[in-house]
N, C-alpha and C positions, 0 to 999 in steps of 0.2 A: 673598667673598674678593677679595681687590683683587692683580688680574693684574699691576698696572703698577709698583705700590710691588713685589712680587716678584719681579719682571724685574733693578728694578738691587738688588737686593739678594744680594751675591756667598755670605754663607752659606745662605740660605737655597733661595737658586734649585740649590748644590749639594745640600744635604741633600736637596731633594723630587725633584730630575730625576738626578744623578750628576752633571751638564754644569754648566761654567761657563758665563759669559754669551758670552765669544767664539766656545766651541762652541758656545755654541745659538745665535749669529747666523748660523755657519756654515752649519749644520743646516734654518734659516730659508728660504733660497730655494731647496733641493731639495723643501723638504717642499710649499711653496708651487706648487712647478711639478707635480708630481703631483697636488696635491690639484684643483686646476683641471682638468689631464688625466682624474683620473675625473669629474667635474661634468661634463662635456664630452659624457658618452655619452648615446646616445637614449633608454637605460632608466632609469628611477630605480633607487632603491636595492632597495623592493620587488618588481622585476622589471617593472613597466608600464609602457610608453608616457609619455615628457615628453611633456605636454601644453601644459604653461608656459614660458617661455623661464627660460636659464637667472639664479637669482638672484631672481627672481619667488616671491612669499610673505612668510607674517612668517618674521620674523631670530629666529634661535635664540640662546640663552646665550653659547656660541661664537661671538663674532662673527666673530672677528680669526684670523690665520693663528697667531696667537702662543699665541693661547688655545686652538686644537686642539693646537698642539703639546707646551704645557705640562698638559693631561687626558692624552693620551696618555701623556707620560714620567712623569708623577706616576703614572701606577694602574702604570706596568711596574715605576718604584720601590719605590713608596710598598706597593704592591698592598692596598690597601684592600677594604673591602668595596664594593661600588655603587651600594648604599643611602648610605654617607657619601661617594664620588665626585660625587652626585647631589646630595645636601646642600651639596657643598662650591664648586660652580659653578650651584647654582640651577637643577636640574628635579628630576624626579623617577627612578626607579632604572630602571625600565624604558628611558628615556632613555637613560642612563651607559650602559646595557647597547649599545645599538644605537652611541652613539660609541664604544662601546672598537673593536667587530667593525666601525665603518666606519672609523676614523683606523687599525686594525692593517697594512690593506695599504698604505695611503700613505705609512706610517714604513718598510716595508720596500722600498718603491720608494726611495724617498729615501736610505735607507742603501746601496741596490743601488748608484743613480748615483753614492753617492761610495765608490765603491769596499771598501764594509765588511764584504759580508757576507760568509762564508766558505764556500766550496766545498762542495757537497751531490756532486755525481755524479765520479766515479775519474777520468775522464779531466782535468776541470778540474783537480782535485787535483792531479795531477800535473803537469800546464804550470803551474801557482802554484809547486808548491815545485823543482821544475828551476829558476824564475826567484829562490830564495833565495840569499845568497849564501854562508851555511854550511850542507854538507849532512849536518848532523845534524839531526834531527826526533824528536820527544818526539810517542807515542802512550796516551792514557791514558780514562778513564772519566768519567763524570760521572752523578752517581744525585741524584735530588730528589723528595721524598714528594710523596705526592699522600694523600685520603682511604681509608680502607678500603671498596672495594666492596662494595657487598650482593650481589653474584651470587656465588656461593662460585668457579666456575670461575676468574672474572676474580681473585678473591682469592688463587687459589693461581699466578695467573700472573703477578699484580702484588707478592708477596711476595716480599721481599730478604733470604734467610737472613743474607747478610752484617749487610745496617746492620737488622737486625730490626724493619722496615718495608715498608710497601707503598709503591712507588714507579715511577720512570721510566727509562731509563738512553739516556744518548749517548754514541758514543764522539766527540773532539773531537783533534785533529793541530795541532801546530805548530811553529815552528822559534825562538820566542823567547817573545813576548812578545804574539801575536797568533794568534786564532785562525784557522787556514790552512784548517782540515777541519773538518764537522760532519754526522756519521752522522745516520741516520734515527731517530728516538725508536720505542724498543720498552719493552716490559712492563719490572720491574726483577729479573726470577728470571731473565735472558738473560745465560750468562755472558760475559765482556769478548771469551774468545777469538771464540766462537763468533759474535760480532755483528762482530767485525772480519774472520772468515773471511768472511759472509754481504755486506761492505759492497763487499768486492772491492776495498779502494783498491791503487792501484797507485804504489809510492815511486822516485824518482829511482836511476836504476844509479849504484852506488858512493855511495850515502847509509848513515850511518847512523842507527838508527832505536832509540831509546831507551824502554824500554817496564819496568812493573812484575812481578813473578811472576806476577800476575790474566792475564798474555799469554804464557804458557808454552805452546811447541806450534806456536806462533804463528810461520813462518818463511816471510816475504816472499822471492820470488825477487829474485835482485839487489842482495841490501842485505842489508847487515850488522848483527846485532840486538845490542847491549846491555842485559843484563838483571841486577840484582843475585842473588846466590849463595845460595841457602839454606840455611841451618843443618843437617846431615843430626840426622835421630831420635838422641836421648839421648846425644850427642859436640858439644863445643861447635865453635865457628865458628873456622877459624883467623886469624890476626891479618891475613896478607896478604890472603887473602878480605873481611876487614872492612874493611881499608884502600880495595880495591876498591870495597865497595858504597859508602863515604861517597862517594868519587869521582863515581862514578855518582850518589849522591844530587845533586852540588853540580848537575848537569847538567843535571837534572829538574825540578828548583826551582821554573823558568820555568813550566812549565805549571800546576805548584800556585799560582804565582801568578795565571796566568792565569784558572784556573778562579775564584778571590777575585775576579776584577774582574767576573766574567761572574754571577756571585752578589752582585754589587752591587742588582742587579734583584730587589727579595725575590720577584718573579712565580716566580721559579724556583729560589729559595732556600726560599720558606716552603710551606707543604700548599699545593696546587695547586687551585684550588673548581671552576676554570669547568670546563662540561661539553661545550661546542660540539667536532663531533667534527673532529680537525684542529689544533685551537688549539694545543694542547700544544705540537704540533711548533713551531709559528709562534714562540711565546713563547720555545723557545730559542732558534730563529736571530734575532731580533731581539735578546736578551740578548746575545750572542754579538758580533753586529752593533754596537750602542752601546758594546762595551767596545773592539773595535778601531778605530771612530770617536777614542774617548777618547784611545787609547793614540797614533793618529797624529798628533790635535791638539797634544797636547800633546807629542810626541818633536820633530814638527815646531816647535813653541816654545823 
């Protein structure tokens, strides 16, 4: 595959990575200062002793900073198998496997220093979105398959009555168009309230906080909840209530959009294969991560 004819080629290097070329210049000297920064340490990657100075050895497939960065954003796109990752830059899959688990933390260092990735623990959460400038915030779900386990326990803990699949679930916060908040990844049979009671985030006083019926019960101290109306049993909806919930629909939009940008990544769009334990989590906040990279490059243009 020829890295360099791909580079300026403005559809294609979208279609394989989500980023244009400007974003991925951008993206170019954070990834490059990390990836030196871990080169740098005394252990290798297998845990032993450098021996060699750094740079010493044959040169791998990857020569270039451009072509770790380009494997990396094509397997989190493209999510290929690693048999054709390995095909597709010449080694073989055992190879692919070890660059995806060593280029994963470099991309999320990288995303770190430019400010992308979204809030994991309550307290940051809340100095990010006090710093918003409207305090409404949209709280919602996020479920993506993964395989059916062979252990029955894990199958009945990974099954989603809802989307009649085995899957994942995050809950994700934001105030627009960007992802501000990102829960911890649990089984997907965990329902939305309960994982939002267990995440503890804590919302801005005098915010309001827009959430779907899946968040019933669900009452943050300090903040005011907006939630669409239910239909009661066998009497239909009355008009002012319907008016209401479209209202509320138009408001929430944002974060159905959001979640489409962050599902751009088929890593966390499509069945989910890898098994390293930990990844899971990793692969959304980098999703999550790439999409508000996207969204600032390009607001900022």
């Amino acid at each position: 595959m020829n890295i360099e004819k791909m580079w300026i080629n403005p559809r294609l290097l979208r279609a394989a990575t989500s980023l244009d070329r400007s974003e991925l210049e951008q993206l170019v000297f954070p990834f490059e200062r990390e990836w030196f920064k871990a080169q740098r340490r005394s252990l290798t990657q297998r845990g032993t002793e450098r021996v060699r100075t750094l740079g010493a050895g044959r040169k791998g497939q990857l020569a270039s900073i451009r072509h770790k960065l380009l494997f990396i954003l094509m397997y989190f796109k493209l999510y290929p198998l690693q048999e054709v990752m390995g095909f597709l830059f010449g080694f073989h899959q055992s190879e692919a496997n070890r660059w995806v688990h060593r280029l994963t933390p470099v991309l999320e260092q990288a995303l770190g220093r430019t400010m992308a990735l979204p809030a994991r623990r309550p307290a940051d959460l809340q100095r990010v979105l006090a710093a918003c400038p409207s305090l409404e915030f949209v709280l919602d779900g996020v479920e993506r398959p993964v395989r059916r386990p062979k252990d029955q326990r894990r199958q009945k803990r990974h099954y989603s009555g809802k989307k009649k699949r085995h899957g994942l679930k995050n809950l994700v916060a934001t105030p627009g168009g960007k992802i501000k908040g990102l829960s911890r990844t649990v089984a997907g049979s965990m329902h939305d309230k309960k994982l939002a009671d267990q995440t503890g985030w804590r919302w801005p006083q005098g915010g309001t906080l827009l959430m779907d019926t899946g968040f019933t019960g669900y009452t943050p101290p300090r903040t005011d909840v907006l939630m669409p109306h239910k239909k009661p049993k066998g009497k239909p909806l009355d008009a002012i209530w319907k008016m209401i919930n479209r209202g509320i629909s138009r408001l929430r939009v944002g974060v159905e959009h959001a979640i489409a940008g962050i599902k751009r990544c088929h890593i966390v769009a499509d069945i989910y294969r890898n098994t390293k334990e930990g990844f899971e989590d990793a692969v959304m906040l980098l999703a999550c991560g790439l999409h508000n990279f996207r969204v600032s490059c390009r607001s900022a243009a």
